[in-house]
C-alpha positions in Angstrom: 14.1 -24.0 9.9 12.7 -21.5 7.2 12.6 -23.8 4.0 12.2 -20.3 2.1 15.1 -18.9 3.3 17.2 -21.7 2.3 16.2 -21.2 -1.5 18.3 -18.4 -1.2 21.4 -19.2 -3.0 23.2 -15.6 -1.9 23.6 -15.0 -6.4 23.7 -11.5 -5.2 21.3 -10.2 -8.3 18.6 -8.5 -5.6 22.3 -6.1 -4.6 21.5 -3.8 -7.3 17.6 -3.9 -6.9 17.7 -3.2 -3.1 17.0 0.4 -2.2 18.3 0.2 1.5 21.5 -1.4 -0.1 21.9 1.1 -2.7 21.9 3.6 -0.1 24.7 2.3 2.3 26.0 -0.3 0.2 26.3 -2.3 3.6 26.1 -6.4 3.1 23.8 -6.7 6.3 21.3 -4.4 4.5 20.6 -6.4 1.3 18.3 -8.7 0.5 20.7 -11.6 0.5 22.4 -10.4 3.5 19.1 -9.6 5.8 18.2 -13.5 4.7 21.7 -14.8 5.9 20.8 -12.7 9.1 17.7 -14.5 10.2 18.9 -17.6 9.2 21.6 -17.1 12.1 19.1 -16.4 14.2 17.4 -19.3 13.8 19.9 -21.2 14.4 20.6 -19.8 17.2 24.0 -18.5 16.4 23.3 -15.1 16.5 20.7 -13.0 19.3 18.1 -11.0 18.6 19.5 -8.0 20.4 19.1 -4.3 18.6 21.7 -4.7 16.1 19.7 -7.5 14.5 16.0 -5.5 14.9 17.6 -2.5 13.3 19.0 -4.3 10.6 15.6 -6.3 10.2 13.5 -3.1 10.4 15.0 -1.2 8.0 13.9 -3.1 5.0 11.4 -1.4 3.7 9.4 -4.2 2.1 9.5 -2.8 -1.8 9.6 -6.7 -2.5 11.9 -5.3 -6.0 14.0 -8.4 -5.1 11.4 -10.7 -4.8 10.2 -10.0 -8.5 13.2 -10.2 -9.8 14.6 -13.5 -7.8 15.7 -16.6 -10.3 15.0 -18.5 -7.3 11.9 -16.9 -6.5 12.8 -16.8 -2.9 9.2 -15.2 -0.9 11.4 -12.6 0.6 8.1 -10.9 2.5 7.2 -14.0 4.0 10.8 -15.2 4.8 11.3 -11.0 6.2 8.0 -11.2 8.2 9.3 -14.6 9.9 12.5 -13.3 10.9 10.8 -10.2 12.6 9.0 -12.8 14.3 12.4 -13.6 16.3 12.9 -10.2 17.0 10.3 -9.2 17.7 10.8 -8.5 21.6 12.8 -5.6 20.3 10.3 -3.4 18.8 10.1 0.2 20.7 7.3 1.7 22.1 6.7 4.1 19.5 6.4 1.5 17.0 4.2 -0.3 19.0 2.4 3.1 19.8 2.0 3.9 15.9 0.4 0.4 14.5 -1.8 0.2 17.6 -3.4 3.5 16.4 -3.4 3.5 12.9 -4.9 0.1 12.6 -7.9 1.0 14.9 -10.1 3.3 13.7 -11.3 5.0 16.6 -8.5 5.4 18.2 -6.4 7.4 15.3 -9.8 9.2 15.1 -9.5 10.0 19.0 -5.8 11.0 18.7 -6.6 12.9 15.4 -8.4 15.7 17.4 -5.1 16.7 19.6 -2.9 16.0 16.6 0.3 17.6 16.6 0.0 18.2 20.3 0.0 14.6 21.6 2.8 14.2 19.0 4.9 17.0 20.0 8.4 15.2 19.2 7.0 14.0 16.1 5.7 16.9 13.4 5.2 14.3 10.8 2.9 11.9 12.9 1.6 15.2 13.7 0.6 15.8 10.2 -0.5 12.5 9.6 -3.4 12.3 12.2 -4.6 15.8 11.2 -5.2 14.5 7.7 -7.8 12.2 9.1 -11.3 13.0 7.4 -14.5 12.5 10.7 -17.6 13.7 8.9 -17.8 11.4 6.2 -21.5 9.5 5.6 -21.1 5.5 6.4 -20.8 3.2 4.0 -23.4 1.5 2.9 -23.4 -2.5 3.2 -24.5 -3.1 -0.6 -25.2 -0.7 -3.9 -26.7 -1.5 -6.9 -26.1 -0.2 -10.4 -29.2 1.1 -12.1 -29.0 -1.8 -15.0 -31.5 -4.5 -15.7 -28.8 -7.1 -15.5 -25.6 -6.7 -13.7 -21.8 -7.3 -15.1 -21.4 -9.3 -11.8 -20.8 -8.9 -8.2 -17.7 -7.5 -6.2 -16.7 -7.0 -2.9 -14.7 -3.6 -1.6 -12.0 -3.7 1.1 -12.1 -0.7 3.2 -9.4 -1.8 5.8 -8.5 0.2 8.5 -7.5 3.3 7.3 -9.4 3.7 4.2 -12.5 5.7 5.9 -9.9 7.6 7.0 -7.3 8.7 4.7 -8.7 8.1 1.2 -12.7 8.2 1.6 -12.1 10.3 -1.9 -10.7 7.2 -3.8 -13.6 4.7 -2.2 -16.0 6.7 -3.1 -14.6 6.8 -6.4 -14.0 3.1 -6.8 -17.9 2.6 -5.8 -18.6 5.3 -8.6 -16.6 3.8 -11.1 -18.0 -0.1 -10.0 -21.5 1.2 -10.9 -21.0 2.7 -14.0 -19.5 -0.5 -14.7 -22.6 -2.5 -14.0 -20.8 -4.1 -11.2 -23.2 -4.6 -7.6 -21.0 -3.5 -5.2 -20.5 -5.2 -1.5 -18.9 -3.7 1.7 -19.0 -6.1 4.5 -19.3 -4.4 8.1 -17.5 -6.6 9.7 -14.3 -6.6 7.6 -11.1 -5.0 9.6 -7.3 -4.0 9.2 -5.7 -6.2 6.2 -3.0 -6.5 8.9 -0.1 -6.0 7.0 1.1 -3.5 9.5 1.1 -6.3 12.4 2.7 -9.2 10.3 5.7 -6.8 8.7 6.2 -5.7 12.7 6.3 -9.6 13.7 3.0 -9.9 15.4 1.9 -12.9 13.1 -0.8 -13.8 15.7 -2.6 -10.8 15.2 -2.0 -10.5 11.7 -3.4 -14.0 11.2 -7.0 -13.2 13.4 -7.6 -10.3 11.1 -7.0 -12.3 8.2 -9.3 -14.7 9.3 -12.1 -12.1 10.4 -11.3 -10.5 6.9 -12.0 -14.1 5.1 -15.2 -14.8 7.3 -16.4 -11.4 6.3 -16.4 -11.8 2.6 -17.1 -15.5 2.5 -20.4 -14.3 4.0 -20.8 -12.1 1.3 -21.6 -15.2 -0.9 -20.2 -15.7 -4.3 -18.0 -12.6 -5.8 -16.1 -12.3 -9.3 -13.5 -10.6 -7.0 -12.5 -9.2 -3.9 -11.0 -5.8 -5.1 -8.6 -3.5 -2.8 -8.1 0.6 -3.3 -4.8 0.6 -1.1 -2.2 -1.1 -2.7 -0.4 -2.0 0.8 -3.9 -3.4 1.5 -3.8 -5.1 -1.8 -0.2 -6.7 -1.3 -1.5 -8.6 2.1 -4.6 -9.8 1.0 -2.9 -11.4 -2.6 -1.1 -13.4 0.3 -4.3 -14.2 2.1 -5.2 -18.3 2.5 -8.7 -18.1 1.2 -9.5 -15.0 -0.7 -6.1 -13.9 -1.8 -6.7 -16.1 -5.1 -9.7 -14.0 -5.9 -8.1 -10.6 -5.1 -7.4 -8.0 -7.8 -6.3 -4.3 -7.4 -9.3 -2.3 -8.3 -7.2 -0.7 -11.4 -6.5 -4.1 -13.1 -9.7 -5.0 -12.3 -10.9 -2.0 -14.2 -8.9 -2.3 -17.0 -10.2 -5.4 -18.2 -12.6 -4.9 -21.6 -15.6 -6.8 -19.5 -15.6 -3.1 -17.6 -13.5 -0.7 -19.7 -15.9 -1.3 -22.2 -18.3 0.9 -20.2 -16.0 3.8 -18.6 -16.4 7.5 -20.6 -14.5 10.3 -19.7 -14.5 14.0 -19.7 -11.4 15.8 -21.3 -9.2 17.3 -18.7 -6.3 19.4 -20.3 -3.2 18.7 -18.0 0.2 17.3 -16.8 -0.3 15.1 -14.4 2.4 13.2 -12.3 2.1 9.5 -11.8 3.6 7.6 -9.1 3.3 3.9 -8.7 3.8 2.4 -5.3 6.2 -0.4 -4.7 3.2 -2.7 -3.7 1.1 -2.0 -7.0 4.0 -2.8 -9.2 6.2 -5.3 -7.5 3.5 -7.4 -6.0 0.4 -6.8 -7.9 1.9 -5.9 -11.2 -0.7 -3.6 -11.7 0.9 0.3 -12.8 0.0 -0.4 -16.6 -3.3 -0.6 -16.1 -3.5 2.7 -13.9 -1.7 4.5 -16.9 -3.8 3.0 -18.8 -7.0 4.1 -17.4 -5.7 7.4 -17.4 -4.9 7.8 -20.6 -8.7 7.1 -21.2 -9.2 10.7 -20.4 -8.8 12.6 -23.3 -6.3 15.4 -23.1 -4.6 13.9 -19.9 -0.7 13.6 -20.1 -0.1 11.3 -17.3 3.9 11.5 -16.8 5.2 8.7 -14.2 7.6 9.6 -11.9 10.4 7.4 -10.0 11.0 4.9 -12.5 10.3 0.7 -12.4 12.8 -0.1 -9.4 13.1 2.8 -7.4 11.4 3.3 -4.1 10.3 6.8 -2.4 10.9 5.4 0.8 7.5 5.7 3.1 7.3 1.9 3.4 4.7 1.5 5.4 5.8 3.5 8.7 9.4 3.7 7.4 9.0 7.1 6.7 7.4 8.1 10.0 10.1 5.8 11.8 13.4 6.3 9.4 13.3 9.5 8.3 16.9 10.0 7.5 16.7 7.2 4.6 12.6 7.5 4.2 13.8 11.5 2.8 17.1 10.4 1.1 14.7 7.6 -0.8 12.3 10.5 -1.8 14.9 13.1 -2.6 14.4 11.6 -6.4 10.9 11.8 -6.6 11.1 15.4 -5.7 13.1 16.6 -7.9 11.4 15.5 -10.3 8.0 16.4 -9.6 9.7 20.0 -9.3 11.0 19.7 -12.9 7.7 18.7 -14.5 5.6 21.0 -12.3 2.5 18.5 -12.6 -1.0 20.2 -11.9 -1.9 17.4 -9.6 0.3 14.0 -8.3 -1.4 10.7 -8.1 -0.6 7.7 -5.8 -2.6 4.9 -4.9 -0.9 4.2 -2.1 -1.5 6.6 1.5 2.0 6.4 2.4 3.4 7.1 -0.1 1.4 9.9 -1.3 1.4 11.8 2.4 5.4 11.2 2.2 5.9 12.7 -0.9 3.5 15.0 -0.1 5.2 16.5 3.3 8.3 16.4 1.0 7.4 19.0 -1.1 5.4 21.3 1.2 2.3 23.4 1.5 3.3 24.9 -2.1 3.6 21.9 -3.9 0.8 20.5 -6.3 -2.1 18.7 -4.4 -2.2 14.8 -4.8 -5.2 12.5 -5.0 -5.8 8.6 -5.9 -5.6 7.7 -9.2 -9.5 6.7 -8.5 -10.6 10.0 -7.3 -9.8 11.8 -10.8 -11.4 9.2 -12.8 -14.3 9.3 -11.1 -14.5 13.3 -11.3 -13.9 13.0 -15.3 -16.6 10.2 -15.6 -19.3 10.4 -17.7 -22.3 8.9 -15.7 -25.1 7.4 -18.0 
């Protein structure tokens, strides 16, 4: 039995909150009605045949409903579970995508053929040939140039952080210093392995956790364990060991103890703000990137979406449900259009290349919230 699931008392508040519901106003796809599903199935009173996967797989993990629950039901934990028991479902493709985006070399190998290899699929297509090969290795440990340091902090990297947003880690390291913060990178840190336990592998998901715990533990003591990636961040809030000392590098920033010491250059423009499900659902933690924005003088940071809507990338969602993944975005779009933003920021990779295919080659260019406070900082 899932003792989680059975908190669920079916009030029906999450209805309203659930994007996938909103969309086909279809029991099965609610909160609520996804909970009663794998609670058949453990029971045995349903199979796991495809009905069940698809109706599984669709959710998109926004976790609105689990922030908003009276009973504070863990949906994510209760939804990765019940992929568990359908797991024998999942399609090669899937299987295809998260074995290559959650290895390094191997996204880097396919990134070289790109839209080739994926000739039935333009968007996977795009998403390889975004992958960045020539950038310098991180380095295990940096100092900052002060006589005593604010304290020490360690930096997940993940999987596809090299890859995809090297711009916002090297901004978070930039950022750190100025801070007075030492900054530490363990090597032999991996994939957060959110991607593995929302796709039901919860073996795999739980020996990367444990590598990932090892890694920092042997980093000695930390003040925190700080994430760029907010889909990175959500998973390792959840981890056993380190998640009670995670922060989202953001909120992390925004306390005084570092705020205190971050100076910006003006920069006069309209800039659109996007704040990932993850970041404020599970992390709570889009005030503080507006609010480290609005530490640049002469910066209008304008959010876009609003505090329960969802743009639909979920993870792979939008490379694997692209019918709902674009009807989800259609919002965002639009408004983006509208305010006609000299740059978009997103701290979130799937989110930001979704929104970003959305609105084309002549739409504004997007960056992590990191990246532009680093460029405005005033370095000592």
């Amino acid at each position: 039995m899932f003792p989680e699931a059975a908190r669920c008392v079916k009030c029906g508040l999450c209805l309203a909150e659930c994007p996938t519901y909103r969309l086909s106003a279809n029991e099965t796809l609610s909160p609520r009605g996804r909970i009663a599903l794998i609670q058949a199935l453990e029971q045995g009173q349903l199979e796991a045949d495809n009905h069940a996967y698809a109706a599984l797989n669709g959710c998109l993990l926004c976790r609105r409903c689990e922030s908003m629950c009276p009973s504070e039901v863990p949906f994510a934990r209760v939804m990765d579970r019940g992929r568990e028991l359908v797991h024998s479902r999942q399609g090669l493709k899937e299987k295809l995508l998260i074995s290559v985006l959650t290895r390094p070399f191997w996204a880097k190998l396919l990134s070289r053929a790109g839209r080739r290899i994926f000739a039935g699929s333009t968007r996977l297509g795009r998403i390889v040939s975004e992958i960045q090969h020539e950038s310098p290795k991180l380095e295990m440990v940096y100092s900052p140039q002060v006589e005593e340091p604010a304290g020490r902090v360690g930096l997940f990297v993940g999987c596809t952080g090299d890859l995809f947003d090297r711009a916002a880690l090297d901004g978070a390291i930039t950022l750190l210093l100025q801070a007075g913060f030492e900054v530490q990178i363990p090597p032999e840190q991996v994939c957060c392995g959110a991607l593995d336990a929302h796709a039901g592998n919860a073996e795999q998901a739980a020996r990367l956790m444990a590598i990932n715990e090892q890694a920092f533990s042997a980093s000695g003591n930390l003040d925190a364990v700080l994430s760029v990636a907010s889909g990175c961040g959500a998973q390792l809030a959840g981890y056993a060991g380190i998640g009670q000392n995670h922060a989202d590098i953001c909120s992390f920033l925004a306390q005084e103890k570092a705020l205190s010491r971050l100076r910006f250059k003006p920069l006069p423009q309209r800039v659109a703000v996007h704040i990932p499900c993850s970041l404020e659902n599970v992390l709570h933690g889009g005030d503080a990137v507006l609010q480290l924005l609005r530490r640049i003088p002469q910066l209008q940071p304008e959010r876009v979406g609003g505090d329960s809507i969802c743009c639909g990338a979920g993870g792979t969602a939008f490379l694997l449900q692209t019918d709902m993944a674009d009807r989800l975005r259609e919002p965002f779009l639009r408004q983006i259009e509208a305010s006609a933003p000299a740059l978009v920021l997103s701290g979130n990779v799937s989110c930001r290349l979704h929104l970003q295919a959305g609105l084309g080659a002549d739409g504004p260019p997007f960056m992590h919230p990191l990246a532009l406070l680093a460029q405005q900082l005033i370095k000592d």
